[in-house]
N, C-alpha and C positions, 0 to 999 in steps of 0.2 A: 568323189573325194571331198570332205570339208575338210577349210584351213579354220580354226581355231586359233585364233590371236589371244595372247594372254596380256592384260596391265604388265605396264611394269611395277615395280614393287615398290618404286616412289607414286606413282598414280594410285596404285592402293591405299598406301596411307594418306593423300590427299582428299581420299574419299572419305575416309573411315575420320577424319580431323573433319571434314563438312558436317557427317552427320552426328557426333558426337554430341548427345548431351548437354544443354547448361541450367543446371538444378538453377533456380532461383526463388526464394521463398517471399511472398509475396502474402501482406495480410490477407486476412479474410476478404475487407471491404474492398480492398483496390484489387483483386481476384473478383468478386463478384460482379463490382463495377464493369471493368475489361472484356467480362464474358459476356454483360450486357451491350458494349460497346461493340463485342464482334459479330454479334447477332444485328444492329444496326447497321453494319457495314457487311452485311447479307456474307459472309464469309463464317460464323458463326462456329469460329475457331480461335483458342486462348493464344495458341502458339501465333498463329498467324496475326493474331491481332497486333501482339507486343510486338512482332516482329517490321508490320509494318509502320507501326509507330516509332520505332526505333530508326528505320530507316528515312523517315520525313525527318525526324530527328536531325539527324546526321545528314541529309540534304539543306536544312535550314544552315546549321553550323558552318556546314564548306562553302554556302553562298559568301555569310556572315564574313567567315574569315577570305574569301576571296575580294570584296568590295572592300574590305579595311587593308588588305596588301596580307595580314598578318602570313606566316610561314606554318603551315602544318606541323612544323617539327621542333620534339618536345622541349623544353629548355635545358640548356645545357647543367649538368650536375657541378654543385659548387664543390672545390678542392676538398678535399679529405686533410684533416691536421696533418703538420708532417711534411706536407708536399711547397 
């Protein structure tokens, strides 16, 4: 007898939100550049490229803001007229 375990149907769309798509249009040159850039970094993939650059990205910043104290969190929205 096999037991066959199903997601739950929040785990499904956790998944299905992971792999979703994000169109981003990107000139020619900085598109050609990049592909030449992931070929350099022997990975010789577009998506992968940006993605790990995005992520060094985003590893500098959190340093950045962890040595200055700053707070990760966004600034608070000014009143609305009225209020």
């Amino acid at each position: 007898m096999t037991l066959i375990l199903f997601d739950s149907k929040v785990d499904r769309m956790k998944k299905a939100i992971q792999q979703m798509p994000t169109p981003v249009r990107l000139p020619p040159d900085l598109k050609k550049w990049l592909m030449h850039e992931s070929v350099e970094h022997e990975n010789g993939n577009l998506n992968r490229e940006i993605v790990r650059r995005l992520d060094e990205s985003r590893t500098r910043q959190l340093a950045r803001e962890a040595r200055s104290g700053a707070a990760s969190q966004p600034a608070p929205l000014a009143p609305t007229p009225g209020q």
